[in-house]
VOGU-3710 file (C-alpha; in Angstrom, 3 decimals, decimal comma):
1> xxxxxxxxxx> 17,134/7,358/24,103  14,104/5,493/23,937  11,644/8,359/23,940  13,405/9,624/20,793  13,701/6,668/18,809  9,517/6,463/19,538  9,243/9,965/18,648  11,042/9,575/15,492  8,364/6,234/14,721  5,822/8,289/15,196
11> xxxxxxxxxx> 7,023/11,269/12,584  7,600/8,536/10,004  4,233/7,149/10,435  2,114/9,837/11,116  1,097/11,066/7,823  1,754/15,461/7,163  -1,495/17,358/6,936  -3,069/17,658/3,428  -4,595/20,956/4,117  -5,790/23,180/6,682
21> xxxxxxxxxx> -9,632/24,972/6,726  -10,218/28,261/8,669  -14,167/29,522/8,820  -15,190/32,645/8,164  -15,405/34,787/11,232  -18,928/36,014/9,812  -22,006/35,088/7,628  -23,449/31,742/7,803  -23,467/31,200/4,712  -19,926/32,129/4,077
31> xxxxxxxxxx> -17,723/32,564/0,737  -15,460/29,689/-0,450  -11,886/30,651/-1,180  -8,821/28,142/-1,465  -5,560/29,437/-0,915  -2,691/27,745/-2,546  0,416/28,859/-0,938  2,559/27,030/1,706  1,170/24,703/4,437  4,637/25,062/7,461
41> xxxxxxxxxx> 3,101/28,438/9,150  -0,446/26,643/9,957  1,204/23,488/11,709  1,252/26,159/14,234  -1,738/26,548/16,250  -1,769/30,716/16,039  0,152/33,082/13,812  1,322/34,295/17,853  2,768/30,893/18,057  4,565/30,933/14,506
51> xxxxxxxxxx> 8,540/31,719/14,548  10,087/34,096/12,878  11,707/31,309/10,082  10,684/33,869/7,143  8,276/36,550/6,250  6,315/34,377/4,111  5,559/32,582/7,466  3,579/35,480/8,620  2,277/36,905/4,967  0,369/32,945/5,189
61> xxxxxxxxxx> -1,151/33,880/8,464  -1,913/37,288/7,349  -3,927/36,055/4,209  -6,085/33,593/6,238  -7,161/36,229/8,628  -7,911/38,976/5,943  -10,005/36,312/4,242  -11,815/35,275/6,909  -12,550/38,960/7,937  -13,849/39,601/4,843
71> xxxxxxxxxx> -16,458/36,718/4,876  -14,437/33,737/3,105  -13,825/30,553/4,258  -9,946/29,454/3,847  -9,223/25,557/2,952  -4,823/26,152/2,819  -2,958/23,796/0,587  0,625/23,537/-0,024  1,630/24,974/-3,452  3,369/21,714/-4,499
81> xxxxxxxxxx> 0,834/19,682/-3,620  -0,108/17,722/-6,905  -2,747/15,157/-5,187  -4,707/17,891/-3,783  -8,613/17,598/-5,129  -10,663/20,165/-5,449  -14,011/18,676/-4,250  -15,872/22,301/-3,429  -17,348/25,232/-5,454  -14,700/28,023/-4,405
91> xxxxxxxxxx> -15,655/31,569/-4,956  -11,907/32,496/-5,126  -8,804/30,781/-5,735  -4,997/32,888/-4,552  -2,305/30,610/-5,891  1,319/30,840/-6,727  3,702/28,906/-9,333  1,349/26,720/-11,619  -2,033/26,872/-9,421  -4,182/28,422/-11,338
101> xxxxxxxxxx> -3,411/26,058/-14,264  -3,776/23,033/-13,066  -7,210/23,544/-11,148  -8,655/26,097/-13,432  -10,309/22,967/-15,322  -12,401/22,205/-11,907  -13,005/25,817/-10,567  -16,318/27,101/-10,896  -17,618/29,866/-13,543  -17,660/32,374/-10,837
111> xxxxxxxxxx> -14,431/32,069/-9,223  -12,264/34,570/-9,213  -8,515/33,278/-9,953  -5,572/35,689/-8,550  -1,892/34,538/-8,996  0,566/35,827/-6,275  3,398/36,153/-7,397  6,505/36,355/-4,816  9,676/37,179/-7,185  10,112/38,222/-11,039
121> xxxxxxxxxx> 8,708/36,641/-14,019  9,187/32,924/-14,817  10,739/33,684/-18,158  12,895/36,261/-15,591  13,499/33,564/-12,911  14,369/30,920/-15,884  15,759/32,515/-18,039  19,326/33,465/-19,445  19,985/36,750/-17,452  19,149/35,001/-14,020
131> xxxxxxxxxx> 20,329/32,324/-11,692  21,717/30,539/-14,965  24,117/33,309/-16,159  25,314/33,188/-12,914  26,456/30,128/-12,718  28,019/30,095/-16,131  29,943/32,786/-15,452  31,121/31,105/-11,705  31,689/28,032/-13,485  34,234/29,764/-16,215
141> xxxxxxxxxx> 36,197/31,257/-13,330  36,353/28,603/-11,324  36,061/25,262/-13,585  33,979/23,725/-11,368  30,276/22,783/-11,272  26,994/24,204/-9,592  23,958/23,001/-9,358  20,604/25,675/-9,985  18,926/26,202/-6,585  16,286/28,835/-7,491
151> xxxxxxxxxx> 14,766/27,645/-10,685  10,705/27,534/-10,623  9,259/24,174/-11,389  7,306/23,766/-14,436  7,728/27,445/-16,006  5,566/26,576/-19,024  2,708/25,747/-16,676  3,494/28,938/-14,468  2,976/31,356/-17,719  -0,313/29,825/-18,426
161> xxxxxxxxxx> -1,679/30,722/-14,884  -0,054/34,030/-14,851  -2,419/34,302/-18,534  -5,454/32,696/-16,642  -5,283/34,696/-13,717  -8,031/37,309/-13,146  -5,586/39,001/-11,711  -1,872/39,371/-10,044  -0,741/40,542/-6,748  3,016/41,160/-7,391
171> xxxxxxxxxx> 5,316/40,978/-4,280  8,031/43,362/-5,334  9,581/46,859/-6,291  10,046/48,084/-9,629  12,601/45,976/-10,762  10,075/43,349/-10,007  7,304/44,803/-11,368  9,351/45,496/-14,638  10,066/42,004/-15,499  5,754/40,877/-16,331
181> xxxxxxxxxx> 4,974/41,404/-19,619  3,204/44,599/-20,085  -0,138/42,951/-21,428  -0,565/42,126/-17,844  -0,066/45,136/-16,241  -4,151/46,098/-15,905  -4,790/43,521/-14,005  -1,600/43,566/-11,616  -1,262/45,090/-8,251  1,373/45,530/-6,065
191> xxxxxxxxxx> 2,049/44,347/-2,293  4,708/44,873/0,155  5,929/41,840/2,474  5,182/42,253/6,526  8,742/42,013/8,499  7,201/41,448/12,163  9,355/44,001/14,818  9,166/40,666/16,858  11,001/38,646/14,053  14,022/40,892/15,101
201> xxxxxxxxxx> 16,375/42,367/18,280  14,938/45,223/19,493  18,452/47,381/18,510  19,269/50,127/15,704  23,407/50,148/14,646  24,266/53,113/16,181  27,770/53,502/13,719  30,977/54,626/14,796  34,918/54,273/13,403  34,760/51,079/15,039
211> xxxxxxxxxx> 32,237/49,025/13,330  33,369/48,780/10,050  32,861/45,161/9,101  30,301/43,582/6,406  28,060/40,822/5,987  26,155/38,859/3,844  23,334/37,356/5,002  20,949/35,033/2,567  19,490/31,744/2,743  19,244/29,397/0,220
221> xxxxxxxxxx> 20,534/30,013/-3,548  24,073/31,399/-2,968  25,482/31,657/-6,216  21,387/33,523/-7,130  22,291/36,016/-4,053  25,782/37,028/-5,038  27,717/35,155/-2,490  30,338/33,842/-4,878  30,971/37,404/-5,998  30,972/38,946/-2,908
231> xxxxxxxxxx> 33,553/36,285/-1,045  35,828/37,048/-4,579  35,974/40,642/-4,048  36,674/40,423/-0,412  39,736/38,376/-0,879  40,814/41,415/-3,001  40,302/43,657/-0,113  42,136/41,969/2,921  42,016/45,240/5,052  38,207/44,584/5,461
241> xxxxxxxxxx> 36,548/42,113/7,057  33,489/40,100/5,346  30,920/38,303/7,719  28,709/35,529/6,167  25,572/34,393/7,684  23,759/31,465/6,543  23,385/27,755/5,961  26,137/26,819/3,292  25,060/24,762/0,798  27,530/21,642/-0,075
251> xxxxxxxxxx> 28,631/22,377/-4,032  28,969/25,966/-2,434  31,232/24,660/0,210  33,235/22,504/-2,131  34,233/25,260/-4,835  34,891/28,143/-1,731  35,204/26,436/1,797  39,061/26,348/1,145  38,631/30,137/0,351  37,007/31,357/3,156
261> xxxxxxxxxx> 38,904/28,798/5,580  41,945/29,801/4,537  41,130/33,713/4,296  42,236/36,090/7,719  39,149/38,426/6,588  36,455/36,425/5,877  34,157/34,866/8,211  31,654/32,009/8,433  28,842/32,054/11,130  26,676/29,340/9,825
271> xxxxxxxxxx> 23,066/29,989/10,100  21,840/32,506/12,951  18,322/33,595/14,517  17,492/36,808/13,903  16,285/37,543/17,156  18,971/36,371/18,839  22,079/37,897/20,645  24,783/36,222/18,338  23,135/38,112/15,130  22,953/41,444/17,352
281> xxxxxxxxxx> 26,444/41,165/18,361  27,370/40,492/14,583  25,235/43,443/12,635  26,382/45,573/15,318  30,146/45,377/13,891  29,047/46,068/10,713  28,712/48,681/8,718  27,093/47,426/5,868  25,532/44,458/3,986  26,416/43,450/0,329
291> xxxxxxxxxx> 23,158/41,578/-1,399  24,756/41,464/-5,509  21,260/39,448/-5,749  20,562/38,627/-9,385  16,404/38,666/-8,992  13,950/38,746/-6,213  10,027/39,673/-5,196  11,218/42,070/-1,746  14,166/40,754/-0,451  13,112/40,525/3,234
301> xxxxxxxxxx> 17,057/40,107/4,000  17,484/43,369/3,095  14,847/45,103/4,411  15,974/43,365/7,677  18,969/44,679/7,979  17,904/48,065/6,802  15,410/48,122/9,860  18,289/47,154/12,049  20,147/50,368/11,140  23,113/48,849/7,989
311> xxxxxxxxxx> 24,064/50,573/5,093  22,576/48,883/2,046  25,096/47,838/-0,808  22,844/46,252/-3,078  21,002/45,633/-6,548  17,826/47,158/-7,847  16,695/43,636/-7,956  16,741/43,138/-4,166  13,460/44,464/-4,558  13,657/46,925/-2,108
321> xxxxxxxxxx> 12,585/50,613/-3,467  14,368/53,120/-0,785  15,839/56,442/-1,783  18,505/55,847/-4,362  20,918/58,645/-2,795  20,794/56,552/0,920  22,373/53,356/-0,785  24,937/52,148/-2,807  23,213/50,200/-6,001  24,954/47,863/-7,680
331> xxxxxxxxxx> 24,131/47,785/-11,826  26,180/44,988/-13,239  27,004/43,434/-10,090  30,854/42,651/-10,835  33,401/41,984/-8,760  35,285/45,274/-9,342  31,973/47,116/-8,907  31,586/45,210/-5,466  34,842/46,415/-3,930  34,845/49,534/-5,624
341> xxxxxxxxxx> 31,082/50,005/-3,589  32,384/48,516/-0,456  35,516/50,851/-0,322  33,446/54,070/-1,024  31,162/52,813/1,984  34,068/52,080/4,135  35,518/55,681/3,855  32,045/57,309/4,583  31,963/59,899/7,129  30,553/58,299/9,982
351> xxxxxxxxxx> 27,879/61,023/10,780  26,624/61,138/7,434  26,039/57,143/7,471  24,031/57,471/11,110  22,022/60,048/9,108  21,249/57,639/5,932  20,570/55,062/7,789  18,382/56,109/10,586  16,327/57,792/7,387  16,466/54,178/6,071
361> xxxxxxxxxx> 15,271/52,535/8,802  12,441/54,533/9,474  11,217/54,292/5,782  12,003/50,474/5,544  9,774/49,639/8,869  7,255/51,954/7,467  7,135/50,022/3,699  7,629/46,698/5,085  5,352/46,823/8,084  2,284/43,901/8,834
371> xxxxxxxxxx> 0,085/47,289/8,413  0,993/47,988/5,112  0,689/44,507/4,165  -2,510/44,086/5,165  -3,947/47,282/3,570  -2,195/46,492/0,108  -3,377/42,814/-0,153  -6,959/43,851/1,044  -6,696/46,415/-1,700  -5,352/43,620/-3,769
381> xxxxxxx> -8,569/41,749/-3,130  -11,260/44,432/-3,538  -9,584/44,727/-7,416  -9,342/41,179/-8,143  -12,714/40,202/-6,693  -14,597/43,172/-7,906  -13,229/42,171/-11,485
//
C-alpha cells in the first residue's frame, strides 16, 4: 500500500516531458526538422518497446526514424501543446491540426511546412454531414442528449495551416482524399497507415456454418462510428448475435446500456487487446464486422479485422479502399440498410466468404503494411521537401 501511494506522489509531481529530440543518424552538421504530432509512443524507450495501443503509436516511431535516416534531426512535440517555443531554425516542420499556423510566424524562410493530415477535411470533420448530423438524428429518435466526441479543436485555425502548408500528406482512401478542396490537390500526397503483424494474434478466421456472429469494434466516438445504429438494427434482428468491443463511453451507456443489458443478442465485452486470446476467441465467432463510420483518415479497425480474415460491412468512409465486389458498402448508413447488409452476409455461402476474405486479407496486409508506410511517407517527403 505504501509503495503505491509513493508512486502515485511521484506521478503528480514529476512534471510530463515537453518534448523529445532524436539526432540524425548521419552528417554532422545535420538538418533541423520538428515534428508536431503526439508525444505517448516516445515515453517508450524503442518503437520495439511500444504496445500495440494504436497505429498512430507506431506511424510516430516510424516518422522519427525515416527522418533521422534521411539526415534530420527530430525535436517531437505533442500536437496540443500550446506552450511549446520554437527556439531553433528548423529546416522542416510535419504538423497536424493547427501547427503550421500557429508557428509559421517563427519558422524560418527556408522551412519547409507539411500538414499531415490523419482523417477528412476540417470543414468535413465539423461540419453538418459529420459527427453532428449524427447526433441530431440519435437525439430525435431517442430524446436524449449526446455530447460531440470527435470534433477538431480550433477548425478555423486548422484551414489556415492546411492553406500554409507547403504541402499535405493525407492519411486516407478516396473518400478521404475527396473531402480537401481541390485547390489543394497539387500539393497533396497520399499515405497508408502501418498495422504491425505483432499488434495482432497470429490467426486468419477460417469460416464455417458455425461462426456466424458480428462485432463492432471502435474506440472512442461511438455515435461518429455507427454504434448507435448498429445496436438499433440488431435489436431488429434477434436471430443474430451482435458482439461489441470497446470502452463505452458514459452518455453512450446512459441512452443504450438498458438496451444492450436487456437484449438476448447483443453483447458487451468492454475493451480488449488485440493480441490477446479473449479478442481471438471473439473474431473467431464472427463472421463479420459492421463499421456504419460517418468519416475517417484509414480506419485501422477495419483494416484489422480484415487482416484477421472478417467480412467487411462497412462505409466508403472507413477509409479503407479494397475491392468493392469483396465487401458489403454501406451508402447512407441507415438502419434498414444495416440489417438488410448484415442479413445478405449472414446467408452467404460459406465457401465463397473463405474466398473473399482470404483475397481481403492478403490485399489489406499488403496496403496497410510498416513497408508501405515507410515508402509512401518517404515519397511524401522527397515531394514536400523538394518543393
Amino acid at each position: 500500500m505504501l509503495l503505491r501511494i509513493l508512486k502515485r506522489i511521484k506521478s503528480l509531481i514529476t512534471k510530463p516531458k515537453e518534448h523529445y529530440y532524436f539526432p540524425a543518424s548521419r552528417n554532422a552538421q545535420p538538418k533541423k526538422a520538428l515534428l508536431s504530432y503526439i508525444l505517448a509512443p516516445y515515453s517508450y524507450s524503442t518503437k520495439e518497446k511500444c504496445p500495440p495501443k494504436h497505429a498512430n503509436f507506431h506511424a510516430a516511431w516510424e516518422i522519427v526514424e525515416i527522418l533521422n535516416s534521411l539526415g534530420y534531426s527530430v525535436t517531437a512535440v505533442e500536437a496540443s501543446n500550446k506552450q511549446f517555443v520554437i527556439t531553433e531554425d528548423y529546416d522542416l516542420l510535419i504538423g497536424t491540426l493547427d501547427c503550421i499556423d500557429r508557428f509559421s510566424p517563427y519558422l524560418p524562410e527556408k522551412c519547409r511546412k507539411v500538414f499531415y493530415a490523419l482523417g477528412v477535411y476540417v470543414e468535413s470533420r465539423n461540419g453538418e454531414t459529420g459527427e453532428l448530423k449524427r447526433i441530431s438524428a440519435l437525439e430525435k429518435r431517442t430524446g436524449l442528449n449526446y455530447i460531440p466526441k470527435r470534433l477538431f479543436p480550433n477548425p478555423e485555425s486548422i484551414a489556415r495551416s492546411v492553406e500554409k502548408a507547403d504541402h499535405l500528406i493525407i492519411t486516407g482512401g478516396k473518400a478521404t482524399i475527396d473531402t480537401f478542396p481541390s485547390k489543394y490537390s497539387a500539393k497533396s500526397s497520399i499515405c497508408t497507415m502501418p498495422i504491425f503483424p505483432d499488434s495482432l494474434g497470429d490467426f486468419c478466421v477460417k469460416h464455417s456454418s458455425l461462426n456466424n456472429e458480428f462485432i463492432w469494434f471502435f474506440g472512442y466516438g461511438q455515435v461518429h462510428k455507427g454504434l448507435d445504429l448498429v445496436i438499433e438494427a440488431f435489436t431488429k434482428m434477434p436471430n443474430l448475435t451482435l458482439n461489441i468491443a470497446g470502452t463505452m463511453e458514459t452518455d453512450f451507456e446512459r441512452i443504450y446500456g438498458k438496451v444492450i443489458s436487456e437484449s438476448e443478442n447483443i453483447k458487451y465485452h468492454g475493451y480488449l487487446k488485440t493480441d490477446g486470446s479473449e479478442f481471438e476467441s471473439l473474431v473467431k465467432r464472427c463472421r463479420a464486422f459492421v463499421a456504419p463510420t460517418v468519416n475517417e483518415g484509414i480506419s485501422c479497425a477495419c483494416v484489422s479485422l480484415i487482416q484477421l480474415g472478417l467480412y467487411p460491412i462497412m462505409s466508403e468512409a472507413s477509409g479503407v479502399d479494397i475491392e468493392s465486389q469483396n465487401y458489403e458498402q454501406l451508402r447512407s448508413c441507415t438502419i434498414l440498410e444495416i440489417i438488410e447488409a448484415v442479413e445478405r452476409v449472414s446467408r452467404m455461402d460459406v465457401e465463397l466468404l473463405n474466398k473473399r476474405v482470404t483475397k481481403n486479407s492478403e490485399q489489406a496486409k499488403d496496403l496497410f503494411s510498416p513497408e508501405k508506410f515507410r515508402a509512401d511517407f518517404c515519397q511524401s517527403l522527397t515531394k514536400a521537401t523538394e518543393g
